[in-house]
MARFIPA-649520 format. One record per residue (C-alpha): residue in one letter; x, y, z. Coordinates in steps of 0.001 Angstrom, whole numbers, padded with zeros to 6 digits, always signed. Example, Ala and Ser with C-alpha at 12.3 -4.5 7.8 and 13.67 -1.06 7.14 Angstrom:
<rs>
a+012300-004500+007800;s+013670-001060+007140;
</rs>
This chain:
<rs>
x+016780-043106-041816;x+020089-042172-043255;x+022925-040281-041617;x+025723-038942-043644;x+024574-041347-046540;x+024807-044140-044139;x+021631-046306-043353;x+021197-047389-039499;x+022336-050774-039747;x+026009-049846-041826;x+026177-047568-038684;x+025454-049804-035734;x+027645-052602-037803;x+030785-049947-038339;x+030437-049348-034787;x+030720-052737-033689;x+033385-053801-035411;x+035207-050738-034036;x+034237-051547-031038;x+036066-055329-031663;x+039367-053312-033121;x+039417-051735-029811;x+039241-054618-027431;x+042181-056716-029271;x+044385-053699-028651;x+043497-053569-025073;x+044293-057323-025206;x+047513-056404-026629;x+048662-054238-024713;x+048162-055794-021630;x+051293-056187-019243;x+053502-054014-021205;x+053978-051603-018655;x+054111-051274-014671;x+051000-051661-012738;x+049023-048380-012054;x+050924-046463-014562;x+048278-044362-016902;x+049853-044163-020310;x+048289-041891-023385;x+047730-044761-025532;x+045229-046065-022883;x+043337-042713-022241;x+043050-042786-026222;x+041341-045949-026052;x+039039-045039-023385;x+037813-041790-024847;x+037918-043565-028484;x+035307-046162-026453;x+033356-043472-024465;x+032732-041593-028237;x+031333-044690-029615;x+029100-045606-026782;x+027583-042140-027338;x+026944-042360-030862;x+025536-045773-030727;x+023126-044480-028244;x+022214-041191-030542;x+021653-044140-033008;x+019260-045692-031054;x+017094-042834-029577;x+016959-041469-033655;x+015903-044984-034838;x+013135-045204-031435;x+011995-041626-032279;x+011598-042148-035747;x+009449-045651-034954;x+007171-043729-031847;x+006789-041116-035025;x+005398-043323-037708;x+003605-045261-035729;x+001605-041950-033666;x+001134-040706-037352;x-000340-044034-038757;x-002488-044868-035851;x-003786-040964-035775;x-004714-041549-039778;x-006844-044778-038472;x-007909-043412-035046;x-009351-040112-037683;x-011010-043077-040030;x-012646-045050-037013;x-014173-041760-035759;x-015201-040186-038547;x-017289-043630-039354;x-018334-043655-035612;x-019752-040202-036343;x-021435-041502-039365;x-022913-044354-038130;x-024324-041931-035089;x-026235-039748-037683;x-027567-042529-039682;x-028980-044308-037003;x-030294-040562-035409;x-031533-039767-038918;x-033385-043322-039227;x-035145-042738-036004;x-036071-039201-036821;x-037712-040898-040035;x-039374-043657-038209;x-041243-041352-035942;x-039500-042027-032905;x-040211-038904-030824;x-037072-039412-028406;x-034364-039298-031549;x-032681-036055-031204;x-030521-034379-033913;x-026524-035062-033604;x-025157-032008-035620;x-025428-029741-033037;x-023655-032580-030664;x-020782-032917-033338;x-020594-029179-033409;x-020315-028782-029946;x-017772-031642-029415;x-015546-030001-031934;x-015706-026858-030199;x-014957-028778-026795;x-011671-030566-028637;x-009394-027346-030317;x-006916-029535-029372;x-007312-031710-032466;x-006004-029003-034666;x-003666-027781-032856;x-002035-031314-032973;x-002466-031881-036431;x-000348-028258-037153;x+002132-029551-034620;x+002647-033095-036321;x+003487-030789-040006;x+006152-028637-038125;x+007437-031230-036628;x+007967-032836-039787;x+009655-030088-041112;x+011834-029967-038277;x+012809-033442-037858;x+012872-034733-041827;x+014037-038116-042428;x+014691-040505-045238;x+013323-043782-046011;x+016041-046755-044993;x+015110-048085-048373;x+015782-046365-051587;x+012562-045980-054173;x+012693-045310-058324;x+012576-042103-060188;x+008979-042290-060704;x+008242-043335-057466;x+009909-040363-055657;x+008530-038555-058475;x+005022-038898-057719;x+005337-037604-053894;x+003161-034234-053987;x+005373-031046-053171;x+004336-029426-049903;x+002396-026383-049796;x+003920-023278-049648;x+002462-019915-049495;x+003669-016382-049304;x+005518-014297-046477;x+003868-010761-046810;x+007449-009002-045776;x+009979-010824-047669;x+007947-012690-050550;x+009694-015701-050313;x+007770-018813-050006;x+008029-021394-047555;x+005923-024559-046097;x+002496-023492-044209;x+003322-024840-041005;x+006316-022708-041082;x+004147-019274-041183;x+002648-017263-038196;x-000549-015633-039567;x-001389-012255-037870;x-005244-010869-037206;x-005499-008987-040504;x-004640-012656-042516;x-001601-011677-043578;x+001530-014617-042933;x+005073-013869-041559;x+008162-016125-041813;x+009916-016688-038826;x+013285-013865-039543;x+010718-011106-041043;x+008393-011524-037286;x+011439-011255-035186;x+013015-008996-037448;x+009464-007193-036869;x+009184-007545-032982;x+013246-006748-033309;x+012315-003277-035018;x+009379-002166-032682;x+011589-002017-029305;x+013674-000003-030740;x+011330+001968-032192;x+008504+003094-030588;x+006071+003683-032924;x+006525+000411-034033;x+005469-001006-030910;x+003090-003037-030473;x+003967-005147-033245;x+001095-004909-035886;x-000038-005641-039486;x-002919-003318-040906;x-003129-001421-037863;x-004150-004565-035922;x-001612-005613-033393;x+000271-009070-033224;x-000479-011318-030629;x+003093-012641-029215;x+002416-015373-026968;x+004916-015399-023814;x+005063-017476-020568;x+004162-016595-017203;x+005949-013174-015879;x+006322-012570-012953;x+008595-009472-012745;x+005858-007912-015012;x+003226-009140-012390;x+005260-007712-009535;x+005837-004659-011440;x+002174-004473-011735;x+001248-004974-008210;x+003633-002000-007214;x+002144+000396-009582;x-001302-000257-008009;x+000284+000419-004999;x+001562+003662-006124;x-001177+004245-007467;x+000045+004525-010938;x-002060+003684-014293;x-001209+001382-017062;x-002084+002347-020584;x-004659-000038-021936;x-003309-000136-025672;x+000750-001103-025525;x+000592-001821-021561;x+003357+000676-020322;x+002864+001440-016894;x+002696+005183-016700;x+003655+007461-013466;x+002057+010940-013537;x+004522+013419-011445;x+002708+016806-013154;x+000358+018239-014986;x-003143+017136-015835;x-004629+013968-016126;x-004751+014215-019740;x-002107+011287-020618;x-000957+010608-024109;x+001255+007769-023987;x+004407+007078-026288;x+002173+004459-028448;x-000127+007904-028937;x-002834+006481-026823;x-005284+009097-025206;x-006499+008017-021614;x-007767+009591-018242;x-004721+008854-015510;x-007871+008514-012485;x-009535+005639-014181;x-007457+004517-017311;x-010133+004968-019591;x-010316+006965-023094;x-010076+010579-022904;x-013037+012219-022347;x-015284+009189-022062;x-015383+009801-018076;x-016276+012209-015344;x-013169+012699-014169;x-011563+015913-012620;x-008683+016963-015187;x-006742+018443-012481;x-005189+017436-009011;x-004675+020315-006938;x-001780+018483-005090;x+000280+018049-008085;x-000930+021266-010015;x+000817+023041-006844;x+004016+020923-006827;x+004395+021667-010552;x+003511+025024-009890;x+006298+025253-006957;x+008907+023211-008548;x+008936+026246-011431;x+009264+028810-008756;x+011993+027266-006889;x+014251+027070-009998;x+014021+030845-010941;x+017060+032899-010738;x+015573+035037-008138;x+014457+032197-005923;x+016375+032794-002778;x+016304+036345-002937;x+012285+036801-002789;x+009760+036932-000040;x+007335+034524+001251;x+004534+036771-000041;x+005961+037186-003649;x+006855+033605-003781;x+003317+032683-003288;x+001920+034929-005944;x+004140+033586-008375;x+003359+030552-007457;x-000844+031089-008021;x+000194+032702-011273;x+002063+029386-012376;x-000711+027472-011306;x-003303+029586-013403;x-000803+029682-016574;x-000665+025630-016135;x-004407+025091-016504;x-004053+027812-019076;x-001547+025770-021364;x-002370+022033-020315;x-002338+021090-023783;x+000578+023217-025057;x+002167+022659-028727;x+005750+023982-027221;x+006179+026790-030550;x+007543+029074-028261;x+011254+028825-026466;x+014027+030404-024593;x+017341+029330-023576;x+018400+028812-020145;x+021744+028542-018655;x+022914+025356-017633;x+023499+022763-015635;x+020035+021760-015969;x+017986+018809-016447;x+016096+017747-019356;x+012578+016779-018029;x+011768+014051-020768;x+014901+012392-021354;x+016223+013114-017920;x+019826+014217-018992;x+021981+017201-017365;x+022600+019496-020050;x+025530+021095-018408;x+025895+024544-020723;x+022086+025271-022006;x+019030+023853-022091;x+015105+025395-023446;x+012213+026459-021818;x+009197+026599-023337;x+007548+030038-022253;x+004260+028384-022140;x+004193+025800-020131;x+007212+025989-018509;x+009058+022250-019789;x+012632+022114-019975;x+013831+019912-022742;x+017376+019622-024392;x+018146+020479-027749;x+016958+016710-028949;x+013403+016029-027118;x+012659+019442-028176;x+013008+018628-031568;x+012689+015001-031840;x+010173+014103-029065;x+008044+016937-028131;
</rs>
């Protein structure tokens, strides 16, 4: 391995002799100056000694590595050559007895097939050993000719579908649809679809990207408390939704269609559409905010309040193409801000959304 230019041995030899410069001025300066005195010169010397210690040891641990490296990747090419004639010697000797008559000789390919199926491990090693190589290059301590280094085979490189730059296979994350990402065009990707979401999930052909993460458990906990609550998570992107009104018609953000009872598809279940609990807080919660509210009686309120309930079922699926303005302060009932001068109403089904959702979300 070389470092700077410098092979191992230059190194560990400058740093000895250093290390011999550095005693004979301790030597030196001994008794020059009274006795538990700390003078600059000497705290020099000691962090001048302390940095050398520490690169001698780097040193070391890159020259061990390096050894534990080669050696793990020349016993894994023999280990790979003793099996695979292990393997072959198996199916001879099974094919010779299946040729001989021998009644008890029983085929080894589906055996072989199965082990390899037991042991995904194998590959998975073999892809770690390239990226590790590409992370952790190093040189030969001895230099080689022209046509030596000459005949080293470049390393495979294939195309990232974003960018179209080309870079070594180990280096690529290939989604379901086939297609490979470098590592800045995925994040960049992943990046791009939480702040955007109809980006999210993270897909390529319409097929979403796995992303691999460790165990979660706020996500968990977040999960037990919406079963609690009795809240339903959307089966496509995940989001845990929370139905306060209308029917149980959900579409989520990722434009997922499912039943809020049983989390299933829309339509694909016998579920009642309606909940006559939260049809009639919806239904109330319109009332209330009328101009007129406190001013009405009990028997009024409740007729407007069976007429809001009707014109809900009525417009459960409303396109919003109708609006009026209402005086502020209000509060915008998809993004959740107070619009403090004017806000709309749709006249069909009632939502108040600010100027934005109204154009830009609804």
């Amino acid at each position: 391995m070389e470092c700077c230019g410098i092979d191992i041995e230059s190194l560990m030899l400058a740093i000895q002799l250093q290390r011999e410069d550095l005693e004979e001025c301790e030597h030196a300066k001994k008794g020059k100056h009274r006795e538990g005195e700390i003078i600059d010169s000497e705290v020099a010397l000691q962090v001048c000694r302390q940095d050398l210690e520490e690169m001698a040891t780097l040193i070391s641990d890159q020259a061990l590595c390096i050894s534990i490296a080669k050696a793990v990747e020349s016993d894994a090419l023999l280990i790979a050559e003793a099996k695979a004639a292990e393997e072959q010697a198996a199916s001879d000797r099974a094919l010779a007895l299946r040729l001989s008559g021998n009644p008890q000789a029983t085929p080894t390919t589906n055996n072989t097939k199965t082990n390899e199926k037991k042991r995904p491990a194998d590959h998975l090693d073999d892809a770690s050993i390239e990226r590790f190589k590409l992370m952790n290059r190093f040189e030969s301590d001895h230099a080689e000719s022209s046509s030596s280094a000459a005949s080293h085979a470049p390393p495979e490189t294939r195309e990232c579908i974003a960018c179209t730059d080309r870079f070594p296979a180990p280096a690529l994350l290939r989604s379901p649809c086939s297609h490979e990402y470098c590592r800045d065009c995925l994040v960049g990707l992943v990046q791009s679809s939480l702040r955007d979401e109809s980006l999210f999930p993270p897909r390529c052909c319409t097929q979403p990207i796995p992303i691999e993460t460790g165990a979660d458990t706020v996500s968990q906990q977040v999960l037990e408390m919406a079963t609690q609550n009795g809240w339903q998570q959307c089966k496509v992107c995940k989001r845990v939704v929370e139905l306060e009104q209308g029917c149980n018609h959900i579409t989520c953000k990722c434009k997922a269609e499912f039943c809020y009872v049983c989390g299933e598809r829309w339509k694909t279940c016998a579920c009642p559409h309606w909940q006559e609990e939260r049809l009639y807080n919806r239904a109330n919660a319109i009332v209330d905010r009328a101009n007129d509210a406190a001013v009405i009686n009990e028997a009024a309120r409740q007729r407007r309040v069976e007429q809001e309930r009707l014109n809900l079922i009525e417009n459960h699926e409303c396109t919003h193409e109708r609006w009026r303005g209402r005086p502020g302060p209000r509060e915008c009932e998809e993004c959740l801000d107070i619009m403090p001068l004017f806000i709309y109403e749709c006249r069909q089904c009632r939502i108040m959304a600010c100027r934005r959702c109204r154009y830009n979300r609804l």
